[in-house]
C-alpha positions as CSV (number, residue, x, y, z in Angstrom):
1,X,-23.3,3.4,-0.7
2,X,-23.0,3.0,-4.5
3,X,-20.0,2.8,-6.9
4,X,-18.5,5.6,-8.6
5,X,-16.5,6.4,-11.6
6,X,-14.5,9.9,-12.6
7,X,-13.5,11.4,-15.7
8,X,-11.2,14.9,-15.4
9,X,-9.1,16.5,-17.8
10,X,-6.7,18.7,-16.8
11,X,-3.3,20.8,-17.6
12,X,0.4,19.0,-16.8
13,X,4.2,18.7,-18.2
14,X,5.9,15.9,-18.1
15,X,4.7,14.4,-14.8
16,X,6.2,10.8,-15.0
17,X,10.0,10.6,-16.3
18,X,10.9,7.5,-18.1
19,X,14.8,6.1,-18.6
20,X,17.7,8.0,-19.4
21,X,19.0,8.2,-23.1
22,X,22.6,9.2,-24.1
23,X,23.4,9.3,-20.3
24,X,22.5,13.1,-19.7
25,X,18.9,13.5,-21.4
26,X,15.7,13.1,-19.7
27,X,12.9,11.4,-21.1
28,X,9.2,10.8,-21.1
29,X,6.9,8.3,-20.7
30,X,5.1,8.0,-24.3
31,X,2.8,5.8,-26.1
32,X,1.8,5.6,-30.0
33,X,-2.4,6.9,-30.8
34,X,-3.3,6.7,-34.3
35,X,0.1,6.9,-35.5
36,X,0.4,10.2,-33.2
37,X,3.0,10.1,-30.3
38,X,1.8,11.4,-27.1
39,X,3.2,11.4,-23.7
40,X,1.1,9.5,-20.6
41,X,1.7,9.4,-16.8
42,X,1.8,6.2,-14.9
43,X,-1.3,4.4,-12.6
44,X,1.3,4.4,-10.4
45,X,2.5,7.7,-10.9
46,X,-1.1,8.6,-9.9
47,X,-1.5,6.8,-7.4
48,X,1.0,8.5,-6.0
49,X,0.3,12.1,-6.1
50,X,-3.4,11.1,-4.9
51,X,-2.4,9.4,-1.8
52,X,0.2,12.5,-1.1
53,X,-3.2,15.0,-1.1
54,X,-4.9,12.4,1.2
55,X,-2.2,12.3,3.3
56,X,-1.8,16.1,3.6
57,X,-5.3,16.8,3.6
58,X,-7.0,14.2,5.4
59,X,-4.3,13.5,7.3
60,X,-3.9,9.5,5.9
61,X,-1.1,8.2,7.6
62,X,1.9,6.4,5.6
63,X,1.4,2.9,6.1
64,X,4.5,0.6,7.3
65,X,6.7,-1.3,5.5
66,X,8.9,-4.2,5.5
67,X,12.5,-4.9,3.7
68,X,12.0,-8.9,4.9
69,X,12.8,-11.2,2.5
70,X,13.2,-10.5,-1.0
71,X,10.8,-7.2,-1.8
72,X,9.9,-4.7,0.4
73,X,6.3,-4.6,0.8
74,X,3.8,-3.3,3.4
75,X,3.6,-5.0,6.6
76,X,0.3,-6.4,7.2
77,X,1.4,-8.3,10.7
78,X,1.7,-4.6,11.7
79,X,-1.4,-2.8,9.7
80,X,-4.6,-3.8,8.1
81,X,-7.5,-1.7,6.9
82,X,-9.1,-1.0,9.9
83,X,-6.5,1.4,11.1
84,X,-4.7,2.1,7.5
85,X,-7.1,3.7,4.6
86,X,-4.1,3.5,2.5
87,X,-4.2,-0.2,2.6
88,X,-8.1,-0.2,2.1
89,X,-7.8,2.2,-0.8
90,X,-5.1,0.8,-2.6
91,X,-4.8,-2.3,-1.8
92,X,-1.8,-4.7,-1.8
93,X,0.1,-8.1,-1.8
94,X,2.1,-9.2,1.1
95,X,3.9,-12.4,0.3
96,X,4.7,-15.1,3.0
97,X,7.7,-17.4,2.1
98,X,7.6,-18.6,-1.5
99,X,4.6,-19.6,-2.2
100,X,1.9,-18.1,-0.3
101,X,0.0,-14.4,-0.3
102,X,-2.5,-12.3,1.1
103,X,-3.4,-10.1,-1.7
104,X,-6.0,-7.3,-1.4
105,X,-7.2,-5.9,-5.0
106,X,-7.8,-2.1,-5.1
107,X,-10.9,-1.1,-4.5
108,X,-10.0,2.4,-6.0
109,X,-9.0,2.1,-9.5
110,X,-6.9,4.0,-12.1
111,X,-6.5,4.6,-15.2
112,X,-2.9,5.9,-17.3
113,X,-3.8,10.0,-17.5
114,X,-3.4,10.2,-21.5
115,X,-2.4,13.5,-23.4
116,X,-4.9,14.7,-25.6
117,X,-2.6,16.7,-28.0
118,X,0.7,14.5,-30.0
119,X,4.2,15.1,-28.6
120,X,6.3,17.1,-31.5
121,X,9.7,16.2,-30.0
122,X,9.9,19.2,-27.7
123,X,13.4,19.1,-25.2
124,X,14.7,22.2,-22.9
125,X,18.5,22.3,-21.8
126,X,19.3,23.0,-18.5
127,X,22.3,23.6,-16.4
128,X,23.3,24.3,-12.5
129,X,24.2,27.6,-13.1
130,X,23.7,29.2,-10.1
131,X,25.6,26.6,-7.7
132,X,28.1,26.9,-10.7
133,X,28.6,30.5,-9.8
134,X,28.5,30.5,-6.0
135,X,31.2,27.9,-5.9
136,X,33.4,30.2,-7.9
137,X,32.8,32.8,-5.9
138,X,34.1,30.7,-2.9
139,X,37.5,29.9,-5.1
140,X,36.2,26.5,-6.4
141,X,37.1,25.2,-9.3
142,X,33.4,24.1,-11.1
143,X,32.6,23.6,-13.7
144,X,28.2,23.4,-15.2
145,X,26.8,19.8,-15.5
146,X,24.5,20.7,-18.4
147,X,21.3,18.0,-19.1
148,X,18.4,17.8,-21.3
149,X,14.9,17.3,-21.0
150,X,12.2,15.9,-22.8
151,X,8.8,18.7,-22.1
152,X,5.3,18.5,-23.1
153,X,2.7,20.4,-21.9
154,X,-1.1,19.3,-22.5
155,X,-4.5,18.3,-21.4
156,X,-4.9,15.0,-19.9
157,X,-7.3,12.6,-19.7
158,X,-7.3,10.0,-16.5
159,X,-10.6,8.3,-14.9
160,X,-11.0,7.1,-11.1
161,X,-13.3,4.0,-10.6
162,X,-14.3,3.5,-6.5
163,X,-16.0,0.0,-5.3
164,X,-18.1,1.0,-2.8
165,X,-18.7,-2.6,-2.1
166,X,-15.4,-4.1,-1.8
167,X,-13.9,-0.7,0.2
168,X,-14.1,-0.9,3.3
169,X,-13.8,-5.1,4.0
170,X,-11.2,-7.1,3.9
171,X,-10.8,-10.9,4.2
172,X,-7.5,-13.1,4.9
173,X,-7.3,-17.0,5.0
174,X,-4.6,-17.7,7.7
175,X,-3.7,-21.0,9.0
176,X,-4.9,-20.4,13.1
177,X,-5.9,-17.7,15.6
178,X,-6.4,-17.5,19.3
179,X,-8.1,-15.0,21.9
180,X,-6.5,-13.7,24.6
181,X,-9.6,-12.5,27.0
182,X,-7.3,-11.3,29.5
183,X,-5.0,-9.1,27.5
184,X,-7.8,-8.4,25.2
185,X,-5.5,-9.2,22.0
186,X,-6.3,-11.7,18.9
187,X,-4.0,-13.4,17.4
188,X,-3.8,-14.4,14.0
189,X,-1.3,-17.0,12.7
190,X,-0.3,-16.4,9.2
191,X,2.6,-19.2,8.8
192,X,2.7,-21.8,11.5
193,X,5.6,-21.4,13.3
194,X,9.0,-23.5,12.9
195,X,10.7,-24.1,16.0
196,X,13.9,-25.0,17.3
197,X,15.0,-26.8,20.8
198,X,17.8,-25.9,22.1
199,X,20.0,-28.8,24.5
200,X,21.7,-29.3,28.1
201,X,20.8,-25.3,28.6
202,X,21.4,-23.8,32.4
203,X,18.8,-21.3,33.9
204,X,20.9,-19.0,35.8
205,X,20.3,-15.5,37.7
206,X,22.6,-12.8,38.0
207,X,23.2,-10.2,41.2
208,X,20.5,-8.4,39.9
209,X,17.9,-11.2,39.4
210,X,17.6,-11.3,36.0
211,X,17.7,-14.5,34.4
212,X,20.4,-16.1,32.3
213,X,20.3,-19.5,30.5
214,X,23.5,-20.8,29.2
215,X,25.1,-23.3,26.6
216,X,28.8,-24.1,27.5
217,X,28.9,-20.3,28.8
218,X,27.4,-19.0,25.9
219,X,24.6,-17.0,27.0
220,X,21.3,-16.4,26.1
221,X,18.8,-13.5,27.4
222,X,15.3,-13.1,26.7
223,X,12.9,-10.1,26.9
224,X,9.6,-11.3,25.9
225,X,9.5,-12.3,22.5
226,X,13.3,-10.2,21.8
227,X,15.8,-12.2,22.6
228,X,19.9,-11.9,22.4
229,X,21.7,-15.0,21.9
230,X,25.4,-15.2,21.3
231,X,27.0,-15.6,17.9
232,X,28.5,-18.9,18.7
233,X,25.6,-20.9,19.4
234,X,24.0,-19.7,15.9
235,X,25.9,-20.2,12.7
236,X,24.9,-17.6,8.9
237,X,23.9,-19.2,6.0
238,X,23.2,-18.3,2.4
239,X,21.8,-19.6,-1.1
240,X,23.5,-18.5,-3.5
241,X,21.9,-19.5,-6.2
242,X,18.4,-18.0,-4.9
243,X,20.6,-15.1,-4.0
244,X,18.0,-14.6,-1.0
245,X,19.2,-12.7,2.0
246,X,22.0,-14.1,4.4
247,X,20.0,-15.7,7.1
248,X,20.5,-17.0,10.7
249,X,20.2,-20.8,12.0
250,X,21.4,-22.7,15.2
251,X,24.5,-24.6,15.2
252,X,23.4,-28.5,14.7
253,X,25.0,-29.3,17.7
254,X,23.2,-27.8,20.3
255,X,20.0,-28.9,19.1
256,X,17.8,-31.7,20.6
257,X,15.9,-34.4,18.3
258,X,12.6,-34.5,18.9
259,X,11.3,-38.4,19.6
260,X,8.3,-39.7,17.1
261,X,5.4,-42.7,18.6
262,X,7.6,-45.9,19.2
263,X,10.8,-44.0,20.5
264,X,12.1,-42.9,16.7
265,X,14.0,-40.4,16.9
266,X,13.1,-37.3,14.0
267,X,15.8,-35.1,12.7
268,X,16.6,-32.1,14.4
269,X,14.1,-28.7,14.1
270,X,15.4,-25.4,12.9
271,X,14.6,-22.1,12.7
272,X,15.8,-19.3,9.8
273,X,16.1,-16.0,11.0
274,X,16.2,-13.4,7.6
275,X,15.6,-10.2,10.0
276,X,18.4,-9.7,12.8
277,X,20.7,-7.2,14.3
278,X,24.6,-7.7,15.2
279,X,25.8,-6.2,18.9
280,X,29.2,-7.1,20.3
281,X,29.4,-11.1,20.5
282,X,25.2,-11.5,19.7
283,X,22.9,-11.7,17.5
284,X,19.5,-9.7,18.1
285,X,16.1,-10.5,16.7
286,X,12.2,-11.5,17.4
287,X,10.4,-14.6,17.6
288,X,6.7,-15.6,17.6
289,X,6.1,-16.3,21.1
290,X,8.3,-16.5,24.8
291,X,10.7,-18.8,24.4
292,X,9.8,-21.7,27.0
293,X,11.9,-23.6,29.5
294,X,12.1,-27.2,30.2
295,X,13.6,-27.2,33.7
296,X,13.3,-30.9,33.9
297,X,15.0,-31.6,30.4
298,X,17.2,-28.4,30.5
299,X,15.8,-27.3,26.9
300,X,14.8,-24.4,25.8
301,X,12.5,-24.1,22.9
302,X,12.3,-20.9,20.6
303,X,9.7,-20.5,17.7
304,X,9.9,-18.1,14.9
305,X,6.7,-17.8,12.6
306,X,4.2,-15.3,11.3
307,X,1.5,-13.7,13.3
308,X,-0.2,-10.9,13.7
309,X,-1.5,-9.7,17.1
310,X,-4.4,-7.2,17.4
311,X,-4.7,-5.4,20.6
312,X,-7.3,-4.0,22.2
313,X,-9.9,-6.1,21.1
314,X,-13.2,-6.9,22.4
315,X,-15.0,-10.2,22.0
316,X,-18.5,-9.9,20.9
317,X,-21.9,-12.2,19.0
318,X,-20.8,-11.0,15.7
319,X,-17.3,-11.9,16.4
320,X,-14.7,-9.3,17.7
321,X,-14.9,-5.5,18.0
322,X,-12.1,-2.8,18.2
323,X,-12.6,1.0,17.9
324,X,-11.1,2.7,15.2
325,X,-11.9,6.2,17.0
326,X,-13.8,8.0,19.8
327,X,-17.2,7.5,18.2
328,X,-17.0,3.9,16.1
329,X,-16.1,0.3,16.3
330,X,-15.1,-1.9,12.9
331,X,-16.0,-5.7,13.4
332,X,-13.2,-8.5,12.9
333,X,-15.1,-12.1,12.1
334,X,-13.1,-15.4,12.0
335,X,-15.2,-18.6,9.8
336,X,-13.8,-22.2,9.6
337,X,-12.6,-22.3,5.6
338,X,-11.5,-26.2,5.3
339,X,-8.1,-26.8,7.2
340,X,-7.9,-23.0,7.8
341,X,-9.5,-19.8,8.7
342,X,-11.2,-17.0,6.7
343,X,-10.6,-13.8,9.0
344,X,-13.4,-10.6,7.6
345,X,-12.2,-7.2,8.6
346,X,-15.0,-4.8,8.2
347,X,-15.1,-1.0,9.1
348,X,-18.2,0.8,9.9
349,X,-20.7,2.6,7.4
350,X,-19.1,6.7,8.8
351,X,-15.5,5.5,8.4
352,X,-16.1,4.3,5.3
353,X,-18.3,7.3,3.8
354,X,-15.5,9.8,5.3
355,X,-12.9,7.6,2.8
356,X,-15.1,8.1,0.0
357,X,-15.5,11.5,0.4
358,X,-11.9,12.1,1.2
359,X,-11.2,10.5,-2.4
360,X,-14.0,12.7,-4.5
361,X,-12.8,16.0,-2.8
362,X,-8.8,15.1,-3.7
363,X,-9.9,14.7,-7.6
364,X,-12.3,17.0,-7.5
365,X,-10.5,19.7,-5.9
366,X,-6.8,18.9,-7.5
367,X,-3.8,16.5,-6.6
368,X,-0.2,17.5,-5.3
369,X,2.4,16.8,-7.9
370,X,6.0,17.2,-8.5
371,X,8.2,15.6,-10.9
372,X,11.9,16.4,-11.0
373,X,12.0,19.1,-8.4
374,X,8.7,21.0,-10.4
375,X,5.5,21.5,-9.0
376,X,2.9,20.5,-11.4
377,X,-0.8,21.1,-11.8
378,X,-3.2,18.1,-11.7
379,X,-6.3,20.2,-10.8
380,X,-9.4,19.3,-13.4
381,X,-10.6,21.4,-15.6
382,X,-13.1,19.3,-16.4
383,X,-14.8,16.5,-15.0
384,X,-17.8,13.9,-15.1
385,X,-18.4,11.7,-12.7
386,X,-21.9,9.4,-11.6
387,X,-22.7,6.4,-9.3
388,X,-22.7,3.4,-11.4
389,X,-23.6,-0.3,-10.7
390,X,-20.7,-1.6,-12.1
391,X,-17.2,-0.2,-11.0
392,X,-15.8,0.4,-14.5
393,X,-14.6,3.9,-15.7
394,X,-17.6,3.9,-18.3
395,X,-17.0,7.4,-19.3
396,X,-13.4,7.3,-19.9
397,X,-13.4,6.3,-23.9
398,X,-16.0,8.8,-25.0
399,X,-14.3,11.9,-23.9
400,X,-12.3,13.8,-26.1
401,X,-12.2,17.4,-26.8
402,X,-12.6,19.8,-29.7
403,X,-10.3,23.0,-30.5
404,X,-12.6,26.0,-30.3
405,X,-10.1,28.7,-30.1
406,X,-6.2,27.5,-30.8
407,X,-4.8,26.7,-27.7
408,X,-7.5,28.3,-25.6
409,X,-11.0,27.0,-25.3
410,X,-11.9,23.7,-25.9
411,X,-15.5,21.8,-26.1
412,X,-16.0,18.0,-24.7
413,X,-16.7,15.7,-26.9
414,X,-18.7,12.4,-26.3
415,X,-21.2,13.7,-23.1
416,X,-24.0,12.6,-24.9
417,X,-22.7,8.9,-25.4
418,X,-21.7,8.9,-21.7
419,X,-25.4,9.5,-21.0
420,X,-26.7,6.7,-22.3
421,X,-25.0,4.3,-20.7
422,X,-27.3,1.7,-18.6
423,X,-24.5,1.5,-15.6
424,X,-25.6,4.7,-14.5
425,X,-27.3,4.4,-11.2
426,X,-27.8,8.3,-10.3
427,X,-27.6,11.6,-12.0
428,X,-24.9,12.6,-13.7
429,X,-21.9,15.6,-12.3
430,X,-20.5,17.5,-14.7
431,X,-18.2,20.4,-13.8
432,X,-17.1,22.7,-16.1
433,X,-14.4,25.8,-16.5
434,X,-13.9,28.7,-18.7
435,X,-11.6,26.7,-20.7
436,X,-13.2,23.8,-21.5
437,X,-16.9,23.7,-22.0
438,X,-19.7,20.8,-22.9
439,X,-23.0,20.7,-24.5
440,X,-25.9,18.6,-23.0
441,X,-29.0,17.6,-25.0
442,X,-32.1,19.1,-23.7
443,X,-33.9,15.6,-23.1
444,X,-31.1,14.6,-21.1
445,X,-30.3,17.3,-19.0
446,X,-32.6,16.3,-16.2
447,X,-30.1,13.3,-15.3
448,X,-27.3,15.8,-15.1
449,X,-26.3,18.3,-11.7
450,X,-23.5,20.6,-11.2
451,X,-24.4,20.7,-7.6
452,X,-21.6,18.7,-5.5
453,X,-23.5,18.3,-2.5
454,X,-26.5,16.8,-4.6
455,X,-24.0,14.4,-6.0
456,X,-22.6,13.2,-2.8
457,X,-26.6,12.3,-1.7
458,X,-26.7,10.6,-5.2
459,X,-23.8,8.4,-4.3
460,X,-25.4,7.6,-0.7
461,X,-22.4,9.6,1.0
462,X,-24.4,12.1,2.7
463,X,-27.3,10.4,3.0
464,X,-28.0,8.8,6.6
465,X,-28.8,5.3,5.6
466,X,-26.7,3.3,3.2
C-alpha cells in the first residue's frame, strides 16, 4: 500500500468558535494572509468531525479513556491499535508517572482548513425567543438572553496526508512481559510495580467460607486483583504544591521492613493509590496482581503498578497472534531493547486496507459537522488527491481558486504545478463540481483519473497484493 495525500475545498460557516469577547459575543478562529483576515478551523477541530463520520459510518468505536493522574488521556492498558482504529489513525501520548510516555505519532495527518475569501467583520444577533415566549405563556417571568455571533461563510481549503507505512504498526518499549499459556493472556509491564507489605495480618473465614485477613480488626477482602480495605489501615495524602490528585497510602505502622544481604534492615515499601472509591468504612480500588499471603510470616503483600493484559492470545514462531475478527489475526512481537522490551503490534494487510478506505470515502464523500448547535457542510467540492512516496500534503500550497462568476463558479488554480511534483507515485484524482472547475494541460492529462475505483488500485487498496 502506498501513501496518500488529499486536497478538497469545500463550503462552511464558522465551524470552530474561538474565546468569548465582551462576555456575550461569539467569536471565530482567524488568522492574518497578506494583510487579509480570514477565518480557519482547527486540526483538531477536524479531526474531530472526521472521526464522528468514521464512527457513524464505519462503525469506529470510541476508544476509552482515563481521568488518572493529572490529564485525561486514552487508556492504552485497556486499548491498543489492534482492536482501536481510532488509536491507529490518530494516534496519541499516554503518559506514565512524570517522566515517562508511550507516544504514537499520527499516521493520518491534517492540515488547519483555511478560508479562501477575507473575513469583512460579519456578526448576526441572536436571542432565545421562543423559550422566551413559552415560559410566558406558562406565567413565568423571562426575560431574552440576547448574544452575538461572529459568521463567515466561505470556501475552504484543508489537505489529509495518510502513512500507509507507519498505519497499521505500532511499537511500545515497556520494562517486562510474561505469557500466560494456560489462560492464553500476555502481559505487558509498563511501570514495574511498587509494593507494599503489610504486618501481623490474620487469615480468617467467615460462615460462608469466604476469606478475611485482618489488622487489629480491621479487615481486608480481596477479589482478585479488587480489593476493599478499611479506611483506618490506609491514611490520604496530597502535594500541594504539585497540586496532583489526593492519593492513598498505608499507615507506616502496619508495614513490615523488608531485610537487605547481612540482616540490614531497608525502609519501609509503599504504595500510592491516585484511582479509588469510598464505601462505608473502606476504601475500594485495583492492584497489579493477587495480593499474596505469607501464612508463615502473617504478611500480606499488595502491589500496584502498570500493566496491560491481552487476552486471548495465541503463542506462535513470529511471536504471538490474536484475532481481530472472524476472518484475520494481527501479530504482537516482543525484541530484547537493552534493559527493556520493544513490544511491535501489527495488524494484517485487509484490516488495514479497510482503514484506508474508510478514511478516503469519509473525505471524499463529506464529514459530519456541527458547531454551536448548527449543522454544517464539509462535503468537497473539489478535490485532488494521489499516492505519493513521501507523506507530505504536496498539493496543499498550490491550490487556490479564481472568481469566474461573483460568488458562483470558481476555477482551481495551481493543478498544473501539483503535477509536476516528483513525490507522485500514481496517477493523479481529480474530482470536480459544477461550482468549481479545473483545467489540465493536454500533455499531462494521461497521469490524471476521475475514476475512484481506478484510484483506490493506484493506491494498492484494491489491489490483491500489497
Amino acid at each position: 500500500m502506498k501513501n496518500i495525500t488529499l486536497t478538497i475545498i469545500f463550503e462552511g460557516s464558522a465551524l470552530n468558535r474561538d474565546e468569548k469577547i465582551g462576555g456575550n459575543i461569539l467569536s471565530i478562529k482567524k488568522l492574518q494572509i497578506g494583510g487579509k483576515t480570514v477565518s480557519f478551523i482547527g486540526k483538531t477541530a477536524i479531526r474531530h468531525y472526521l472521526f464522528t463520520t468514521l464512527h457513524q459510518a464505519f462503525g469506529w468505536k470510541e476508544t476509552k479513556v482515563t481521568a488518572e493522574g493529572e490529564v485525561i488521556q486514552f487508556d492504552i492498558t485497556q486499548e491498543d491499535i489492534l482492536a482501536s482504529p481510532e488509536l491507529d489513525a490518530f494516534g496519541y501520548m499516554y503518559t506514565i508517572g512524570n517522566q515517562m510516555s508511550i507516544t504514537r505519532k499520527a499516521p493520518v495527518g491534517i492540515t488547519k482548513a483555511v478560508a479562501l475569501t477575507e473575513w469583512n467583520g460579519d456578526m448576526a444577533f441572536y436571542c432565545n425567543h421562543d423559550l422566551v415566549n413559552r415560559a410566558i405563556k406558562q406565567g413565568e417571568n423571562a426575560f431574552p438572553n440576547p448574544f452575538n455571533k461572529e459568521e463567515h461563510l466561505s470556501l475552504y481549503k484543508v489537505s489529509f496526508t495518510i502513512d500507509a507505512e507507519r498505519l497499521g504498526r505500532d511499537e511500545w518499549i515497556i520494562e517486562g512481559f510474561s505469557y500466560d499459556s494456560t489462560k492464553k493472556k500476555l502481559i505487558l509491564t509498563l511501570q514495574t510495580p511498587k509494593y507494599a507489605i503489610l504486618k501481623d495480618v490474620k487469615k480468617e473465614e467467615d460462615e460462608e467460607a469466604n476469606i478475611i485477613y485482618k489488622i487489629e480488626e480491621k479487615e481486608i477482602y480481596i477479589d482478585g486483583r479488587n480489593v476493599r480495605i478499611s479506611k483506618d489501615l490506609m491514611e490520604l495524602t496530597s502535594k500541594k504544591k504539585r497540586e496532583e490528585r489526593i492519593s492513598l497510602k498505608f499507615k507506616n505502622i502496619y508495614l513490615a521492613s523488608e531485610s537487605k544481604s547481612g540482616g540490614k534492615k531497608t525502609k519501609k515499601p509503599n504504595i500510592e493509590v491516585k484511582d479509588f472509591e469510598e464505601e462505608e468504612n473502606f476504601y475500594i480500588f485495583s492492584v497489579s496482581k493477587e495480593p499474596v499471603y505469607d501464612e508463615e510470616k502473617k504478611e500480606l503483600r499488595i502491589e500496584i503498578g502498570l500493566q496491560k493484559i491481552i487476552e486471548n492470545v495465541e503463542e506462535s514462531q513470529e511471536g504471538y497472534k490474536i484475532k481481530i475478527d472472524d476472518k484475520s489475526e494481527a501479530t504482537i512481537k516482543v525484541e530484547k531493547a537493552g534493559n527493556r522490551y520493544k513490544v511491535i503490534f501489527e495488524i494484517p494487510d485487509t484490516e488495514k486496507k479497510k482503514r484506508i478506505e474508510n478514511l478516503l470515502t469519509a473525505i471524499k464523500d463529506g464529514l459530519y459537522a456541527q458547531s454551536s448547535g448548527e449543522a454544517n457542510t464539509i462535503v468537497p467540492l473539489f478535490m485532488i488527491a494521489a499516492p505519493v512516496k513521501v507523506p507530505c500534503p504536496i498539493f496543499h500550497p498550490f491550490i487556490q481558486l479564481e472568481e469566474i462568476e461573483k460568488g458562483k463558479i470558481f476555477k482551481v488554480l495551481g493543478i498544473s504545478d501539483c503535477l509536476k511534483n516528483s513525490w507522485l507515485d500514481g496517477k493523479v484524482f481529480i474530482m470536480e463540481s459544477e461550482r468549481i472547475k479545473c483545467e489540465i494541460k493536454e500533455d499531462q492529462k494521461s497521469n490524471v483519473t476521475n475514476d475512484w475505483d481506478e484510484f483506490l488500485k493506484e493506491c494498492w487498496i484494491n489491489n490483491e497484493s500489497s
